[in-house]
mmCIF file of the N, C-alpha and C atoms, coordinates in Angstrom:
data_MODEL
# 
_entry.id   MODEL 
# 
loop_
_atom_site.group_PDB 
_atom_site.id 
_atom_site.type_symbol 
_atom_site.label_atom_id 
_atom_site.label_alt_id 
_atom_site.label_comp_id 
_atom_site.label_asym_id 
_atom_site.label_entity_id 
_atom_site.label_seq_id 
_atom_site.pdbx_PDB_ins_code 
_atom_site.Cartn_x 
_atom_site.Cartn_y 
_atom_site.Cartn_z 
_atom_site.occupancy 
_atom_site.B_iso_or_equiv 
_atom_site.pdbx_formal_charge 
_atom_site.auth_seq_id 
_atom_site.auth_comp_id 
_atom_site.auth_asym_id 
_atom_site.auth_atom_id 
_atom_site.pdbx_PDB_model_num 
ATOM 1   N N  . UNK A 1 1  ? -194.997 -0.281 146.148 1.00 0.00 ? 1  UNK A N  1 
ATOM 2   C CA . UNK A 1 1  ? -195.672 0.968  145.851 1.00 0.00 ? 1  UNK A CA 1 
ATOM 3   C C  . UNK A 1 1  ? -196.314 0.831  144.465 1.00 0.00 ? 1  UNK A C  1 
ATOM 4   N N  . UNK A 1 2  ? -197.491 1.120  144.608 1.00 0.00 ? 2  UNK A N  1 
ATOM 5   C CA . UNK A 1 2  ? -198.103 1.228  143.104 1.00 0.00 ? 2  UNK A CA 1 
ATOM 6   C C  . UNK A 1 2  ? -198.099 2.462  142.086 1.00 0.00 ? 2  UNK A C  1 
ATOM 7   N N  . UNK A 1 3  ? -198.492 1.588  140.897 1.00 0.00 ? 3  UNK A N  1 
ATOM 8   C CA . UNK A 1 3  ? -198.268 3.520  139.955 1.00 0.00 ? 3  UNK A CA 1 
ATOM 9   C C  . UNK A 1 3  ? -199.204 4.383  140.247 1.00 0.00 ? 3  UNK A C  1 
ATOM 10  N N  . UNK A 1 4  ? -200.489 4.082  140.894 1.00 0.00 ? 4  UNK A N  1 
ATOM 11  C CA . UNK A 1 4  ? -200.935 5.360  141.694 1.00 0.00 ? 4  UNK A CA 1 
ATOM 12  C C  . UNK A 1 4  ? -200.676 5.875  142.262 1.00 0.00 ? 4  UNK A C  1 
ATOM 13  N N  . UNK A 1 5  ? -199.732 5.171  143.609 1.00 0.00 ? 5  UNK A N  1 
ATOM 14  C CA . UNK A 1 5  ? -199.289 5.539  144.645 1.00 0.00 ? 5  UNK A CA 1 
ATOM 15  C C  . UNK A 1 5  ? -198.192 6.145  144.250 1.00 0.00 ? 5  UNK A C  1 
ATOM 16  N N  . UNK A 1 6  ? -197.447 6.174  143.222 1.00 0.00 ? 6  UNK A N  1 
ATOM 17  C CA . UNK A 1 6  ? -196.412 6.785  142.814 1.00 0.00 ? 6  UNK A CA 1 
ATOM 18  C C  . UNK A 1 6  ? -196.637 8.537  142.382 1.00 0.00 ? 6  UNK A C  1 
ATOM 19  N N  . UNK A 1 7  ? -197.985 8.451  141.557 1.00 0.00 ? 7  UNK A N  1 
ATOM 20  C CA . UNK A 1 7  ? -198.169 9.328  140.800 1.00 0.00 ? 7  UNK A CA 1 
ATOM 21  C C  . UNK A 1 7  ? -199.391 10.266 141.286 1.00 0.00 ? 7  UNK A C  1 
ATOM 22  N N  . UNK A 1 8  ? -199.432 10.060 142.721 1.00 0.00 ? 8  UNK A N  1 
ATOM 23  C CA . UNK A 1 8  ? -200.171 10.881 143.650 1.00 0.00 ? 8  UNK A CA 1 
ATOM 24  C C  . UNK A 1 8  ? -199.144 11.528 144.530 1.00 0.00 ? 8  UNK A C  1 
ATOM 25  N N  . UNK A 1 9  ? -197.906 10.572 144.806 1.00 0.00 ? 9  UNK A N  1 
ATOM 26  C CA . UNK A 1 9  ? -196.482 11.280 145.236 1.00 0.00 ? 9  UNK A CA 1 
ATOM 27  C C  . UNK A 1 9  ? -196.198 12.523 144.330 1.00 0.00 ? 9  UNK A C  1 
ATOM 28  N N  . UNK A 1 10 ? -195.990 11.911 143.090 1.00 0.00 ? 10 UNK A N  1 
ATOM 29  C CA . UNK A 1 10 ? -195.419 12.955 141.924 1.00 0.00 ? 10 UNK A CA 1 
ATOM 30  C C  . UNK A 1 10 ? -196.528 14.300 142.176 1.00 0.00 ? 10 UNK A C  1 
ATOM 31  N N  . UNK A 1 11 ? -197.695 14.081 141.651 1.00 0.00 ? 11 UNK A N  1 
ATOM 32  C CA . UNK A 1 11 ? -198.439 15.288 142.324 1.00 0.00 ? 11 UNK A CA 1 
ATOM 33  C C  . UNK A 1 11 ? -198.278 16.276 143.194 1.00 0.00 ? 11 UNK A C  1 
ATOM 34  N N  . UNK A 1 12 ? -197.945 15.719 144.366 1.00 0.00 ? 12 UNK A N  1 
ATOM 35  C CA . UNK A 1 12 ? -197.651 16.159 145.754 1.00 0.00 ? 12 UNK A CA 1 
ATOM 36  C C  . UNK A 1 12 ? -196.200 17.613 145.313 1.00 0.00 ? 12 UNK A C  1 
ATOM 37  N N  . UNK A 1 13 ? -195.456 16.832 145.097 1.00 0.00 ? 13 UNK A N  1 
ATOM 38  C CA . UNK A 1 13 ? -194.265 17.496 144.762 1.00 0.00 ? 13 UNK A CA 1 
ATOM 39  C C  . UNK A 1 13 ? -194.518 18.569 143.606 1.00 0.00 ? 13 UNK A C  1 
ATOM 40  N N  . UNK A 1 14 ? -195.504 18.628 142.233 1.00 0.00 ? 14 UNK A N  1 
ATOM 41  C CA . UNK A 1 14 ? -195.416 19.028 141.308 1.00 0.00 ? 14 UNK A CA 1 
ATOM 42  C C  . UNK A 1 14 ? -196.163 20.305 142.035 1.00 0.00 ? 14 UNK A C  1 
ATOM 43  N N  . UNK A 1 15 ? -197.261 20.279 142.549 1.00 0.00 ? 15 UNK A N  1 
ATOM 44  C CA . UNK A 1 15 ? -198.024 21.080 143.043 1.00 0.00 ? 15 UNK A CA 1 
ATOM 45  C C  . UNK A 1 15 ? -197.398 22.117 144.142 1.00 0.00 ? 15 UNK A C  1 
ATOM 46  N N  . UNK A 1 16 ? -196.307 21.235 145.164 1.00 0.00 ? 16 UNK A N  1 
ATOM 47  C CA . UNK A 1 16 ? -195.398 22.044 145.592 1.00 0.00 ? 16 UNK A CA 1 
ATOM 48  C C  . UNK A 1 16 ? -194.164 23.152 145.199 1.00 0.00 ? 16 UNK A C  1 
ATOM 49  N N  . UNK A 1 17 ? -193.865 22.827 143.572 1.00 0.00 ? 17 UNK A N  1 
ATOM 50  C CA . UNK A 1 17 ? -193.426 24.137 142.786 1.00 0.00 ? 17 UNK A CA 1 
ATOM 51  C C  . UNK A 1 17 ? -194.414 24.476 142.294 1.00 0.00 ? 17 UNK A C  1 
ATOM 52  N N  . UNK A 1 18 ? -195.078 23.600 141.484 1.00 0.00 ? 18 UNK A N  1 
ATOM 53  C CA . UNK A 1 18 ? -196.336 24.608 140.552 1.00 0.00 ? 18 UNK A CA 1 
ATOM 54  C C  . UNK A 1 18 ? -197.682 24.585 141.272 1.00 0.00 ? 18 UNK A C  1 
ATOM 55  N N  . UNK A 1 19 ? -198.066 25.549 142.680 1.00 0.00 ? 19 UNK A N  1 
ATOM 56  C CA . UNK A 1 19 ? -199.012 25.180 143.388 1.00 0.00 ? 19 UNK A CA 1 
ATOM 57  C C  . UNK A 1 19 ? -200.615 25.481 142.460 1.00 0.00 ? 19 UNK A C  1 
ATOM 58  N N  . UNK A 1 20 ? -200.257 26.704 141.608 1.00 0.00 ? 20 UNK A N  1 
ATOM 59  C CA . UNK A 1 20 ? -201.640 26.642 140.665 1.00 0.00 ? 20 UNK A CA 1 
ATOM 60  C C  . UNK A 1 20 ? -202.452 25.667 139.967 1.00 0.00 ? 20 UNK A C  1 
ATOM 61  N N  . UNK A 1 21 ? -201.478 24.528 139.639 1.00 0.00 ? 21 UNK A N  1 
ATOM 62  C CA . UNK A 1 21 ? -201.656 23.322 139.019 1.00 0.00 ? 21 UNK A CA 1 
ATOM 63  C C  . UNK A 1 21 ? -202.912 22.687 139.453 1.00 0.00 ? 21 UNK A C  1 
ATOM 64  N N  . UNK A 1 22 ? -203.832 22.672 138.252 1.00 0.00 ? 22 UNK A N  1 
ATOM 65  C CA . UNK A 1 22 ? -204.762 21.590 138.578 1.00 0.00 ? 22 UNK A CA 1 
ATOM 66  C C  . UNK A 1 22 ? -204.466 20.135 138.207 1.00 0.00 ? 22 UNK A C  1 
ATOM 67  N N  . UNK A 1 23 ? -204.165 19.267 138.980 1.00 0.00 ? 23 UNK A N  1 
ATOM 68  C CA . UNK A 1 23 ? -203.871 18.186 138.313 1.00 0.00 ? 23 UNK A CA 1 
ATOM 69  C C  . UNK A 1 23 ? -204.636 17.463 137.906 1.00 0.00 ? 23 UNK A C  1 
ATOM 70  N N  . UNK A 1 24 ? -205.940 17.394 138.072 1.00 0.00 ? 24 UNK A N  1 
ATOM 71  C CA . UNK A 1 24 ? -207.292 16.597 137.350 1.00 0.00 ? 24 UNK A CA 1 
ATOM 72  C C  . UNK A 1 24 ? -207.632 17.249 136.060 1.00 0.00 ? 24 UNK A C  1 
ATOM 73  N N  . UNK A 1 25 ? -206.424 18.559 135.690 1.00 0.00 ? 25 UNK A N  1 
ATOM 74  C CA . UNK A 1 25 ? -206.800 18.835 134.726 1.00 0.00 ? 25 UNK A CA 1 
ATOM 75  C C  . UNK A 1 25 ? -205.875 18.796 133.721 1.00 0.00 ? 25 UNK A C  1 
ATOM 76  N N  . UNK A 1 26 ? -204.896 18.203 134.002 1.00 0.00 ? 26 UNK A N  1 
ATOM 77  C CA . UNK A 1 26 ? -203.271 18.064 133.368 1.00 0.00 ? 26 UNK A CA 1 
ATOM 78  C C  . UNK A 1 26 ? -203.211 17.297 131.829 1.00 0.00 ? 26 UNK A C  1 
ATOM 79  N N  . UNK A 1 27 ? -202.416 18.030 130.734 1.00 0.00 ? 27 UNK A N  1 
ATOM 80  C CA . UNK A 1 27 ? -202.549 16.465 130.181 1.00 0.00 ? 27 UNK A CA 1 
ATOM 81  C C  . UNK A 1 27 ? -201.185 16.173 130.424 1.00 0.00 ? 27 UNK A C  1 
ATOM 82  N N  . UNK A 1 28 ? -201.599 14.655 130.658 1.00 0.00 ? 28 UNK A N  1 
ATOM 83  C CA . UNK A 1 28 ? -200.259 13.577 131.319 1.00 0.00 ? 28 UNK A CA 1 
ATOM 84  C C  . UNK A 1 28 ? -199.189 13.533 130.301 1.00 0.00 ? 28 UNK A C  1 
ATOM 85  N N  . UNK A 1 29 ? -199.739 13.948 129.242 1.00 0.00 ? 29 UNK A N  1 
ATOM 86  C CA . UNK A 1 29 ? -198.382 13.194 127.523 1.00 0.00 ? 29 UNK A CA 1 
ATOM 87  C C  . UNK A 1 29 ? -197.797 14.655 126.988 1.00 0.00 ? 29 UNK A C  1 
ATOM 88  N N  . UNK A 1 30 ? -197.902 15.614 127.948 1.00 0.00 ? 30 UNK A N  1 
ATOM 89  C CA . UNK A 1 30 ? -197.359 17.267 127.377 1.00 0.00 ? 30 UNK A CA 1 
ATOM 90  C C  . UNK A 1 30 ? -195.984 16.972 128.203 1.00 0.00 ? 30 UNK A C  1 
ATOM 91  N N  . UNK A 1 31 ? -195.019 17.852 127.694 1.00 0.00 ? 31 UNK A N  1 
ATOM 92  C CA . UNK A 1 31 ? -194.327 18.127 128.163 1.00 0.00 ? 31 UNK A CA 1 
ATOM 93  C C  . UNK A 1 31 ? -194.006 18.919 129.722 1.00 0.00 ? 31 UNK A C  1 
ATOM 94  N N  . UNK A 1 32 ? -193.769 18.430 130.754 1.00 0.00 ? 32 UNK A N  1 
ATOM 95  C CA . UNK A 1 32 ? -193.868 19.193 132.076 1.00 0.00 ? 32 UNK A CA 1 
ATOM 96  C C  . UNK A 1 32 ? -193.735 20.730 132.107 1.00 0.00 ? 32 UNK A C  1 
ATOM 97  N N  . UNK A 1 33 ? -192.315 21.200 131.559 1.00 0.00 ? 33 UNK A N  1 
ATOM 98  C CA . UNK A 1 33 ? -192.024 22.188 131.264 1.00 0.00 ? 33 UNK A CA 1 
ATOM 99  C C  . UNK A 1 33 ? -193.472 23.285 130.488 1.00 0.00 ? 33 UNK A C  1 
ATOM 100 N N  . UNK A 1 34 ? -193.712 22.751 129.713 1.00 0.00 ? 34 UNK A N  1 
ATOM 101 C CA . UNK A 1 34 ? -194.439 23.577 129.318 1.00 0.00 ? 34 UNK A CA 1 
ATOM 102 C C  . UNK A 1 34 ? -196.188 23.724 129.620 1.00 0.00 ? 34 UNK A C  1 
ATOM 103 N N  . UNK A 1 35 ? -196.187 22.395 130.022 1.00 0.00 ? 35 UNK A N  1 
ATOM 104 C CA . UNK A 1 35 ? -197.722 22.289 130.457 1.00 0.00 ? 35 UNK A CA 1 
ATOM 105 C C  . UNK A 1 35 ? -197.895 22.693 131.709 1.00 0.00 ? 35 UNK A C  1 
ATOM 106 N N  . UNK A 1 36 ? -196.613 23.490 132.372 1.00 0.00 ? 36 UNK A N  1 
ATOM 107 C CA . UNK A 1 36 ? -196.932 23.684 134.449 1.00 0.00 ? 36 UNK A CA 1 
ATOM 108 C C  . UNK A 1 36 ? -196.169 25.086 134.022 1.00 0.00 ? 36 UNK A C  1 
ATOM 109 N N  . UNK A 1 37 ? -195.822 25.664 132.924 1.00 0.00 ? 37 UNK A N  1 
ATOM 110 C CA . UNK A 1 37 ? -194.794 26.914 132.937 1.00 0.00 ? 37 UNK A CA 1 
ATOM 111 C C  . UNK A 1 37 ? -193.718 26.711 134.377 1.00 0.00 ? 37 UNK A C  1 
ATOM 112 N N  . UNK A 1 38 ? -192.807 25.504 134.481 1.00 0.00 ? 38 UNK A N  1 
ATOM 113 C CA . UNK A 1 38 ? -192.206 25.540 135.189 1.00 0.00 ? 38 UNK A CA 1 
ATOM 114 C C  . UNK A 1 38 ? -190.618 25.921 134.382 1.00 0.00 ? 38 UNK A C  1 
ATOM 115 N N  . UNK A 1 39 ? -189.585 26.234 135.209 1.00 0.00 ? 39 UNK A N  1 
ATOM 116 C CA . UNK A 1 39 ? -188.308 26.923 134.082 1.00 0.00 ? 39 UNK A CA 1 
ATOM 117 C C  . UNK A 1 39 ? -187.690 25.593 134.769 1.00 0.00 ? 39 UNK A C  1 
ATOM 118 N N  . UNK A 1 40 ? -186.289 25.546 134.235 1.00 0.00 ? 40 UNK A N  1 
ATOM 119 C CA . UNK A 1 40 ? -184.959 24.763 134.849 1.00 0.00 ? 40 UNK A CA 1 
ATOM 120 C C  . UNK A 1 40 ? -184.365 24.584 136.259 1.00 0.00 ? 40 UNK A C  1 
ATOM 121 N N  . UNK A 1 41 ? -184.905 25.650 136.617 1.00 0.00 ? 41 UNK A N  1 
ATOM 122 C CA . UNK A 1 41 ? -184.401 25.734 137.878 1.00 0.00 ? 41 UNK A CA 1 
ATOM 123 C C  . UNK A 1 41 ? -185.772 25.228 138.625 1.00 0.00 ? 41 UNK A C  1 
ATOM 124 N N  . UNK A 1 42 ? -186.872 25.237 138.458 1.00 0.00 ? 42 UNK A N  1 
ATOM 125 C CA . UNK A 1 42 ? -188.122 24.353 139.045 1.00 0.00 ? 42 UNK A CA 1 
ATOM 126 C C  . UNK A 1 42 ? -188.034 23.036 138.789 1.00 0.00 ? 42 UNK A C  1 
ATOM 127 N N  . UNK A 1 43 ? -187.552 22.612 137.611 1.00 0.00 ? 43 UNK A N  1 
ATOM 128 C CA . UNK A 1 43 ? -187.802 21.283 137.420 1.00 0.00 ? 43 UNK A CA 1 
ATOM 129 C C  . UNK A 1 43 ? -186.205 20.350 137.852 1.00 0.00 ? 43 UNK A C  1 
ATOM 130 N N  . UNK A 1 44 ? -185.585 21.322 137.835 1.00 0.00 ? 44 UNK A N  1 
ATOM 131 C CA . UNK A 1 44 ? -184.286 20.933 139.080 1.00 0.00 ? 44 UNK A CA 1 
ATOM 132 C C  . UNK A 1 44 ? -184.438 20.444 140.506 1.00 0.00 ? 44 UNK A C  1 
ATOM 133 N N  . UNK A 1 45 ? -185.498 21.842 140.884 1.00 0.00 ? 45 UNK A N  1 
ATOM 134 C CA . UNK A 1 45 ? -186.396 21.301 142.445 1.00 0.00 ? 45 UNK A CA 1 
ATOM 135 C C  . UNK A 1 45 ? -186.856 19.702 142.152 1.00 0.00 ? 45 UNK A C  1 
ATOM 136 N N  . UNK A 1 46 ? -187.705 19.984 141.797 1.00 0.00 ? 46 UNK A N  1 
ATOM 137 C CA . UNK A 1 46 ? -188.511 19.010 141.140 1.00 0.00 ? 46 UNK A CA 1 
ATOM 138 C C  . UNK A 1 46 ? -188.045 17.885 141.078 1.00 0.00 ? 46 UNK A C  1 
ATOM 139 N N  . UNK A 1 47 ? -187.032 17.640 140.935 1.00 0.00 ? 47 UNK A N  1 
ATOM 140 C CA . UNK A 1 47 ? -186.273 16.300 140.677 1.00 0.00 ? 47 UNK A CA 1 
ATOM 141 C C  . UNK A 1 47 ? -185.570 16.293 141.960 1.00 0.00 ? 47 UNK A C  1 
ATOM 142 N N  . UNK A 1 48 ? -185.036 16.775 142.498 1.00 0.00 ? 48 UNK A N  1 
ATOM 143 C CA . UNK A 1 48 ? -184.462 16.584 143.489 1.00 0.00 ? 48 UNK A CA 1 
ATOM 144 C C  . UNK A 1 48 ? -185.242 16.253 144.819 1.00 0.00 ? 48 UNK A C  1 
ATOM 145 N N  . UNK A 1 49 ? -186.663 16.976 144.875 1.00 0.00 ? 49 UNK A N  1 
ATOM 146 C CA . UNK A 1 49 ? -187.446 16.342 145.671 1.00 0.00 ? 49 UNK A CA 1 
ATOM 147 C C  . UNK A 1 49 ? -188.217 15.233 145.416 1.00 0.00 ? 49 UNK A C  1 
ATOM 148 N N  . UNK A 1 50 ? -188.092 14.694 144.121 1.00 0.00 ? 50 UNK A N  1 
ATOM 149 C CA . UNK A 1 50 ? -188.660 13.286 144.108 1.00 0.00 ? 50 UNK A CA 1 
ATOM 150 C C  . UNK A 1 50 ? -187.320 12.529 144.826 1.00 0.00 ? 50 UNK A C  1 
ATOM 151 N N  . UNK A 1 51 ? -186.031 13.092 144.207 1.00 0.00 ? 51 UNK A N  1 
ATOM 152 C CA . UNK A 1 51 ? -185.611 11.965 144.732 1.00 0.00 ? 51 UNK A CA 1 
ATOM 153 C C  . UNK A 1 51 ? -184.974 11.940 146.383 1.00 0.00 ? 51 UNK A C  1 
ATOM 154 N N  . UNK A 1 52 ? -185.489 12.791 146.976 1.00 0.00 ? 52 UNK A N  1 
ATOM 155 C CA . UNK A 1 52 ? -185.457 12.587 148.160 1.00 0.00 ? 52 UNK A CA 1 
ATOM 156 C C  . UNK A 1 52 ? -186.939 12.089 148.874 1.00 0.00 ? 52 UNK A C  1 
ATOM 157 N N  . UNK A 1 53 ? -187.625 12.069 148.428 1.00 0.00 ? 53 UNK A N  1 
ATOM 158 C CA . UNK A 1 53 ? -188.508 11.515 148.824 1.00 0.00 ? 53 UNK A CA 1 
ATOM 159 C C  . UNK A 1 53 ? -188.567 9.867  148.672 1.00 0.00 ? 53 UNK A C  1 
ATOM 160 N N  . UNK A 1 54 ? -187.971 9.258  147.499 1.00 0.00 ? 54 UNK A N  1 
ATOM 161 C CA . UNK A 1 54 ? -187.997 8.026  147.481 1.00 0.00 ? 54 UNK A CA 1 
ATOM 162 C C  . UNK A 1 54 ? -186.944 7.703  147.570 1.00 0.00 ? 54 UNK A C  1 
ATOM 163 N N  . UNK A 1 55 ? -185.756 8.024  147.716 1.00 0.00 ? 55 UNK A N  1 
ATOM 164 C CA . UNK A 1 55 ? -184.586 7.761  148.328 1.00 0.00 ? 55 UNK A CA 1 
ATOM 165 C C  . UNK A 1 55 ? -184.046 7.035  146.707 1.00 0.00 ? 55 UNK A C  1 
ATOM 166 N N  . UNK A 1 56 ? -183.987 7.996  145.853 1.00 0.00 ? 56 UNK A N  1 
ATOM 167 C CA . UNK A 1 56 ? -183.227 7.813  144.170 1.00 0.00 ? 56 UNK A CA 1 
ATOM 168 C C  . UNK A 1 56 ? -182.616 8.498  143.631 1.00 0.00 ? 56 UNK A C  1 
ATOM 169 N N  . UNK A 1 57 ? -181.642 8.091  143.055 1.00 0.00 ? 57 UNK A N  1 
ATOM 170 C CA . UNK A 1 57 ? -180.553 9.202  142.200 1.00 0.00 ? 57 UNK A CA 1 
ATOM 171 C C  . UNK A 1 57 ? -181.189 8.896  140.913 1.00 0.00 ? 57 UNK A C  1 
ATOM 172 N N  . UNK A 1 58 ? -181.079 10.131 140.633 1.00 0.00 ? 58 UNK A N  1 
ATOM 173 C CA . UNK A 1 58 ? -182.158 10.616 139.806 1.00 0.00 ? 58 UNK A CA 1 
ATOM 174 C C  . UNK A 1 58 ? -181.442 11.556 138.798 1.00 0.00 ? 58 UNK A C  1 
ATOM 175 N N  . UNK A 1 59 ? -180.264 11.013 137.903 1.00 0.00 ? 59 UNK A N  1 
ATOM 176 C CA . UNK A 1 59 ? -178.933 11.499 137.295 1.00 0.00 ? 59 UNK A CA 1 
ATOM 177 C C  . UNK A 1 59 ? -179.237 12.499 136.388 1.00 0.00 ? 59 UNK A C  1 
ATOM 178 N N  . UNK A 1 60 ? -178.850 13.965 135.804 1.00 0.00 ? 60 UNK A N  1 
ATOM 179 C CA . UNK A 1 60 ? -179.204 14.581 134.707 1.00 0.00 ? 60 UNK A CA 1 
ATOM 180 C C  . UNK A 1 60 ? -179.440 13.673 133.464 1.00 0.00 ? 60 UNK A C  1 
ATOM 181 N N  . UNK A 1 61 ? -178.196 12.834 133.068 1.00 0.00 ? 61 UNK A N  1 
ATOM 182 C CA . UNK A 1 61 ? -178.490 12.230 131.919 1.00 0.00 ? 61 UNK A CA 1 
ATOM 183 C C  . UNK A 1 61 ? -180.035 11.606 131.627 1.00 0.00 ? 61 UNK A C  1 
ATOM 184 N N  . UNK A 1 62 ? -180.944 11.053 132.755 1.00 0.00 ? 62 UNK A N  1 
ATOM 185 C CA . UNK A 1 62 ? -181.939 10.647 132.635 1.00 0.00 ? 62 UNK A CA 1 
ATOM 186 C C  . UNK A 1 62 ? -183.359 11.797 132.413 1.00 0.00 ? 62 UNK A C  1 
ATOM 187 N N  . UNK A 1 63 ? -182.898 12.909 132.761 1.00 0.00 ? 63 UNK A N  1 
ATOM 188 C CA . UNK A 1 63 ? -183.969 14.038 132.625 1.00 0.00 ? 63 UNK A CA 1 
ATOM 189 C C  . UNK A 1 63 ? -184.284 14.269 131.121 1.00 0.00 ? 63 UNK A C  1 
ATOM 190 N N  . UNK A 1 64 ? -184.178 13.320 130.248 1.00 0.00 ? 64 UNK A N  1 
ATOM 191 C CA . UNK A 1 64 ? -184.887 12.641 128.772 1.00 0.00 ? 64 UNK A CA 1 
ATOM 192 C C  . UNK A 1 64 ? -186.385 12.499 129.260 1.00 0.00 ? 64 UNK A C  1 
ATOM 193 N N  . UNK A 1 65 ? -185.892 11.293 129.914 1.00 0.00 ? 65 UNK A N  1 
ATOM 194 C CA . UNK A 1 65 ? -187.083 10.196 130.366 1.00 0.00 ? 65 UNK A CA 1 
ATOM 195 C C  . UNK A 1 65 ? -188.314 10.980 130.984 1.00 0.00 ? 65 UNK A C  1 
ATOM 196 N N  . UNK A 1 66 ? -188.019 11.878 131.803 1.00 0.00 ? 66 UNK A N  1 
ATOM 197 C CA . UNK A 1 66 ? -189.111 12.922 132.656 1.00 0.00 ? 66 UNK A CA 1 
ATOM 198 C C  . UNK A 1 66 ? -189.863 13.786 132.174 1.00 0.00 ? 66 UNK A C  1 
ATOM 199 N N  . UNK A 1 67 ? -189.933 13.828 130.923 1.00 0.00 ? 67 UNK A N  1 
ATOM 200 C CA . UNK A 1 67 ? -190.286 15.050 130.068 1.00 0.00 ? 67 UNK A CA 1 
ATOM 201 C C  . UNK A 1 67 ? -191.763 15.073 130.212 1.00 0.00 ? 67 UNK A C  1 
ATOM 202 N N  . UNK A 1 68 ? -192.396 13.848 131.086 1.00 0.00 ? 68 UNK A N  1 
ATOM 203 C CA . UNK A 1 68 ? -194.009 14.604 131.098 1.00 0.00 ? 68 UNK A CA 1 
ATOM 204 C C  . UNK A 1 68 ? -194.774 13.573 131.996 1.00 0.00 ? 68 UNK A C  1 
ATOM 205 N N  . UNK A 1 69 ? -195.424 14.017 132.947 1.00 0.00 ? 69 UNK A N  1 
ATOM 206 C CA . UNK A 1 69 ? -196.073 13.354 134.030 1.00 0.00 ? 69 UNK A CA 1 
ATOM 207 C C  . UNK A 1 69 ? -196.084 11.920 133.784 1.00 0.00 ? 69 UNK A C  1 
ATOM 208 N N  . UNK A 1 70 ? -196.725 11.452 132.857 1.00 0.00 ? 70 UNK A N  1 
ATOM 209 C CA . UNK A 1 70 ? -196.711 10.043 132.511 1.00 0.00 ? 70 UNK A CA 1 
ATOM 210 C C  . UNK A 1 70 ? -195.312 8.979  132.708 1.00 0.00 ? 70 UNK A C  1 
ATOM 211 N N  . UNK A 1 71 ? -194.502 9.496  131.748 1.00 0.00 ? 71 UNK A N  1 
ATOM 212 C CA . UNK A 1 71 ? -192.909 9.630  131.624 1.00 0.00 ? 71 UNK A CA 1 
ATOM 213 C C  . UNK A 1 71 ? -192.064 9.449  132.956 1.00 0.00 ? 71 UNK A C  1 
ATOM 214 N N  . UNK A 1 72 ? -192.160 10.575 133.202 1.00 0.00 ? 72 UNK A N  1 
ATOM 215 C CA . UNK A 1 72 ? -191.900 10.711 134.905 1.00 0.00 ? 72 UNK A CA 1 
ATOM 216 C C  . UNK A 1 72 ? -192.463 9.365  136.506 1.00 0.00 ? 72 UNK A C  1 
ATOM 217 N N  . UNK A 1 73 ? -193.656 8.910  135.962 1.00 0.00 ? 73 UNK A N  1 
ATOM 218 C CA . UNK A 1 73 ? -194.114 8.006  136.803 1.00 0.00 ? 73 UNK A CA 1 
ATOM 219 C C  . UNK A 1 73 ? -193.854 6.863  135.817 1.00 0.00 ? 73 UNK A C  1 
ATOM 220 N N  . UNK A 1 74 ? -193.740 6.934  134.677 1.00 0.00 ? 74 UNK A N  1 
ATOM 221 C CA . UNK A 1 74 ? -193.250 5.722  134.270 1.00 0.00 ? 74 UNK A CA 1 
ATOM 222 C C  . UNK A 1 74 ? -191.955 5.636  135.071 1.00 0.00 ? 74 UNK A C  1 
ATOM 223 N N  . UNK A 1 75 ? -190.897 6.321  134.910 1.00 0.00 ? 75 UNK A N  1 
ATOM 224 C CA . UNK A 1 75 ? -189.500 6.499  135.504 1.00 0.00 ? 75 UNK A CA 1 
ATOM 225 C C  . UNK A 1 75 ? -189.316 6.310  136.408 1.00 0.00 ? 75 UNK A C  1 
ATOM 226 N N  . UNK A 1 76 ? -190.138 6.615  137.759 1.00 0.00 ? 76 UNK A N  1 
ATOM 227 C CA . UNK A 1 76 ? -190.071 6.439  138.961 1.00 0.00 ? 76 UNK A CA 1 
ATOM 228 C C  . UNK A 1 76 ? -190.534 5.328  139.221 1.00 0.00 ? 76 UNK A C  1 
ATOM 229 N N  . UNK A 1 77 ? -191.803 4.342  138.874 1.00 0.00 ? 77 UNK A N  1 
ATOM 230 C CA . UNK A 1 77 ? -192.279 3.103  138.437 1.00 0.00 ? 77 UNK A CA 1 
ATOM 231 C C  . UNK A 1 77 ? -190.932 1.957  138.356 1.00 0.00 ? 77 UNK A C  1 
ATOM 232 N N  . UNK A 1 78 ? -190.547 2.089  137.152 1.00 0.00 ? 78 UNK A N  1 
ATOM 233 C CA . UNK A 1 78 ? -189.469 1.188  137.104 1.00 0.00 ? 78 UNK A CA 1 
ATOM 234 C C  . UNK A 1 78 ? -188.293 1.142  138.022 1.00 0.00 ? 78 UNK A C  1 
ATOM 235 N N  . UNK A 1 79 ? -187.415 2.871  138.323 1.00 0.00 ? 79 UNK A N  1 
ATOM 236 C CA . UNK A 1 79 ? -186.452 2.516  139.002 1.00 0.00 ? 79 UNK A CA 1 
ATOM 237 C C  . UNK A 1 79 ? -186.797 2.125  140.891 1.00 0.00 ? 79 UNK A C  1 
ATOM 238 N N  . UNK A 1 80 ? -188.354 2.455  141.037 1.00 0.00 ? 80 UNK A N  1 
ATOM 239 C CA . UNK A 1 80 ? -188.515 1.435  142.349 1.00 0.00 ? 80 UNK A CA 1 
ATOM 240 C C  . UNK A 1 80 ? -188.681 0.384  142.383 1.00 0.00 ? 80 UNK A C  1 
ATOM 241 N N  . UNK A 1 81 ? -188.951 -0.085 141.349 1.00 0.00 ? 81 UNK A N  1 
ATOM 242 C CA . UNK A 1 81 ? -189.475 -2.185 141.356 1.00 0.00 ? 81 UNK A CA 1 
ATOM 243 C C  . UNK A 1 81 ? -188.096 -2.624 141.656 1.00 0.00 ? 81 UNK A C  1 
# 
């Protein structure tokens, strides 16, 4: 899977809590939370449907790493290779 292909997944899902989201209009290096006004309990979804979608545990301790689209497909990037 490539990091496009990753981060057209991530899309998919982001847009499915935050459906207003333009994502061609996102910036990638903001913080998720605040750049989608999503709360804790969205970005809980959020994680949990990535990682059912790619079949990953996807541990709180790591919700550091996710803090912003880029981040996030970096994250998902590495723990699929």
């Amino acid at each position: 899977m490539t990091r496009d292909d990753i981060a057209q997944a991530f899309g998919e899902e982001l847009v499915r809590i935050a459906p207003d989201i333009p994502l061609d209009e996102i910036d990638r290096s903001a913080d998720l939370r605040d750049e989608f006004d999503i709360d804790s309990i969205d970005f809980l979804n959020l994680v949990t449907a990535l990682g059912k979608r790619f079949a990953l545990k996807m541990p709180e301790a790591d919700y550091g790493a996710m803090d912003s689209f880029d981040h996030m497909v970096d994250y998902l990037a590495e723990h699929l290779s």
